[in-house]
C-alpha positions as CSV (number, residue, x, y, z in Angstrom):
1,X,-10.6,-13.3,-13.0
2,X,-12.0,-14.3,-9.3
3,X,-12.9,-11.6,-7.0
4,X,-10.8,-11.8,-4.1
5,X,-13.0,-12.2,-0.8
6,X,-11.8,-10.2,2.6
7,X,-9.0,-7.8,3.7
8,X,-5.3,-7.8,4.1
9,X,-5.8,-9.1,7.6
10,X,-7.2,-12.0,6.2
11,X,-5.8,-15.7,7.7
12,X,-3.8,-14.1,10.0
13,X,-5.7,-15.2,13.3
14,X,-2.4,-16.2,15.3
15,X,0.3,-13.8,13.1
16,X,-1.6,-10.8,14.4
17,X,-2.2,-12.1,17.9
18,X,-0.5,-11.0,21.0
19,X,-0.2,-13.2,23.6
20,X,-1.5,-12.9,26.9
21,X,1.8,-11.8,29.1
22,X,1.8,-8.9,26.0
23,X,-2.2,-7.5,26.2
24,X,-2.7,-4.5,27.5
25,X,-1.1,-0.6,26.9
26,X,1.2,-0.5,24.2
27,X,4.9,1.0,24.8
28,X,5.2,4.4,24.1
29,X,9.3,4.2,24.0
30,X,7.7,1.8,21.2
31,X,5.7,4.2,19.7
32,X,8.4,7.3,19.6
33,X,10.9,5.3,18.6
34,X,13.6,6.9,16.2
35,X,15.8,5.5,13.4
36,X,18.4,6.9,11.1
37,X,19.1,6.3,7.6
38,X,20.9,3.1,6.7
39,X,20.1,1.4,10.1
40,X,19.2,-2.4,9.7
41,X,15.5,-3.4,11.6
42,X,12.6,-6.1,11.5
43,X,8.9,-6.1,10.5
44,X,7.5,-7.0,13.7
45,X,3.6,-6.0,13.9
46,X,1.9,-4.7,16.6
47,X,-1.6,-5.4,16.7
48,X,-2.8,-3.1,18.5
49,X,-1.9,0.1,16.4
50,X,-3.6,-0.8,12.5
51,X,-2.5,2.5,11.3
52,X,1.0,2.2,9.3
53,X,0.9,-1.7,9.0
54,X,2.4,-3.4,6.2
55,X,0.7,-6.6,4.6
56,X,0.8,-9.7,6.6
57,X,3.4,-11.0,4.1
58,X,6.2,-9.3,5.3
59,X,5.9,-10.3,8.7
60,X,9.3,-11.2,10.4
61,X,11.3,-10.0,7.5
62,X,14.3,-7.5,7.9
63,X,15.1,-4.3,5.5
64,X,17.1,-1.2,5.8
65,X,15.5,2.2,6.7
66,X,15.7,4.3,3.3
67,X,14.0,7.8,5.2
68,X,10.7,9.0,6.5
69,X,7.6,9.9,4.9
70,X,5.2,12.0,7.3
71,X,5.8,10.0,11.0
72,X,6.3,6.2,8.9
73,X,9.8,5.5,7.7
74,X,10.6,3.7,4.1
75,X,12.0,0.6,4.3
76,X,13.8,-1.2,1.6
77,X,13.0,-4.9,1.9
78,X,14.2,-8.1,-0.5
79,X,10.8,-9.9,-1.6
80,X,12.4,-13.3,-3.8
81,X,14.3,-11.1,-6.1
82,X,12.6,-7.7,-5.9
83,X,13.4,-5.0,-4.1
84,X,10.1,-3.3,-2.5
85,X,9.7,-0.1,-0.2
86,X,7.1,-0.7,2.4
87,X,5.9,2.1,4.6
88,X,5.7,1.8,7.9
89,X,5.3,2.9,11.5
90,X,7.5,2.9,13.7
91,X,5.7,0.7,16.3
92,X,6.1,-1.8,14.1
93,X,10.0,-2.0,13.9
94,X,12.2,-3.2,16.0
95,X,16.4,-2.0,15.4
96,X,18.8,-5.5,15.0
């Protein structure tokens, strides 16, 4: 089998970007955000904060919180027809 070459940031030069209006200090309302169990929300990355991102295939995709583990909350996402629990930050969510 081939060795895969680079990271999981890998070919994600504009997914991972922030444009230009956005550079700059991120939210802390953001940051401290708080979810309860059940409630719906979207992977949305910030670029900024590396720690608690998901892989770059989940990007834009929505789940339901499942509970917290440490300061990153479970989320139950559909991926084709599996059901996958990604751990993530809450910087990285945003509540639909």
């Amino acid at each position: 089998m081939a060795k895969r070459i680079g990271t999981t940031r890998r070919k994600t030069r504009h997914k991972l970007s922030k444009k230009a209006n956005r550079k700059g200090k991120i939210s802390l309302t953001a940051y401290f955000q708080k979810f309860k169990k059940g409630d719906k929300v979207v992977l949305k990355a910030e670029p900024a904060v590396q720690k608690g991102m998901y892989h770059p295939n989940y990007y834009g995709k929505s789940g339901i919180i499942k509970g917290m583990k440490g300061r990153c909350y479970e989320i139950s996402i559909k991926d084709q027809n599996k059901q996958k629990t990604l751990i993530v930050h809450p910087v990285h969510l945003k509540k639909t």
